[in-house]
C-alpha positions in Angstrom: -32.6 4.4 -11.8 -34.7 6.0 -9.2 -34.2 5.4 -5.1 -37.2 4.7 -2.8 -37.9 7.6 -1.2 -39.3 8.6 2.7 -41.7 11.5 2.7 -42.1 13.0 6.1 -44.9 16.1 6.7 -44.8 17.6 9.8 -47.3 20.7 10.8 -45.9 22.9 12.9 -48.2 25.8 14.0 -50.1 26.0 10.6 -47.2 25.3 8.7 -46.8 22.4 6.7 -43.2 21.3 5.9 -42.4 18.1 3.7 -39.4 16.3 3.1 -38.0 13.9 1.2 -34.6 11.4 1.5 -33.3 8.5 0.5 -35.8 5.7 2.1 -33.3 2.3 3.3 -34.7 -0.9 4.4 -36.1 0.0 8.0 -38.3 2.4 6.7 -40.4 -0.3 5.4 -41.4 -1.5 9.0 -41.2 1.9 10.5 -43.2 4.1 8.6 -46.0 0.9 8.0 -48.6 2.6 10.5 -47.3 6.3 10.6 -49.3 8.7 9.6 -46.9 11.3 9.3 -44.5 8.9 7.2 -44.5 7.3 3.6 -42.7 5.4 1.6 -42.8 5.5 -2.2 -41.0 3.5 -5.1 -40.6 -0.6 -4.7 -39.8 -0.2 -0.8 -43.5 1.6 -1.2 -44.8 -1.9 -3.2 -43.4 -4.1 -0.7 -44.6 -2.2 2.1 -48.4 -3.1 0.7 -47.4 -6.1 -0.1 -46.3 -7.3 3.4 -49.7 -5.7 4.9 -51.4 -7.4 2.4 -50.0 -11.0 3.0 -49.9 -10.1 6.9 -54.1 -9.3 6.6 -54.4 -12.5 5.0 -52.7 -14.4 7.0 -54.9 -13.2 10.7 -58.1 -13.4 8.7 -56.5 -17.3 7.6 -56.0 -17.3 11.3 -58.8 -16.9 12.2 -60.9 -18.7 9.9 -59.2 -22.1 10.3 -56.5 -21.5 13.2 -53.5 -21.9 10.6 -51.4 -18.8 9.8 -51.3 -19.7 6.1 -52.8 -17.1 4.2 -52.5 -19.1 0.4 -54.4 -22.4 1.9 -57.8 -22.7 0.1 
């Protein structure tokens, strides 16, 4: 079975180096608004996932003032 992995690119002076390790839980929340940082694999799908529910859940917010983002 594969691992999520953490891809980090950093550009150093016109170089570009990428690497790649094991991705753990944290990762998930860290690397949600990096631009330098990604995660791939099912840490990858929840990482949507949560930004997904979390959008709908402001826009519920502020649509009707509840934070549920499934209520019709």
């Amino acid at each position: 079975m594969t691992t999520s992995q953490k891809i980090t690119v950093v550009d150093t002076a016109g170089v570009i180096t990428v690497t790649k390790a094991d991705a753990t839980l944290g990762d998930i929340f860290s690397t949600a608004i990096s631009t330098t940082e990604a995660v791939t694999g099912f840490y990858g799908l929840a990482q949507r996932a949560g930004l997904l529910v979390g959008g709908m859940a402001i826009q519920e917010f502020r649509r009707t003032g509840k934070i549920n983002p499934f209520s019709a």
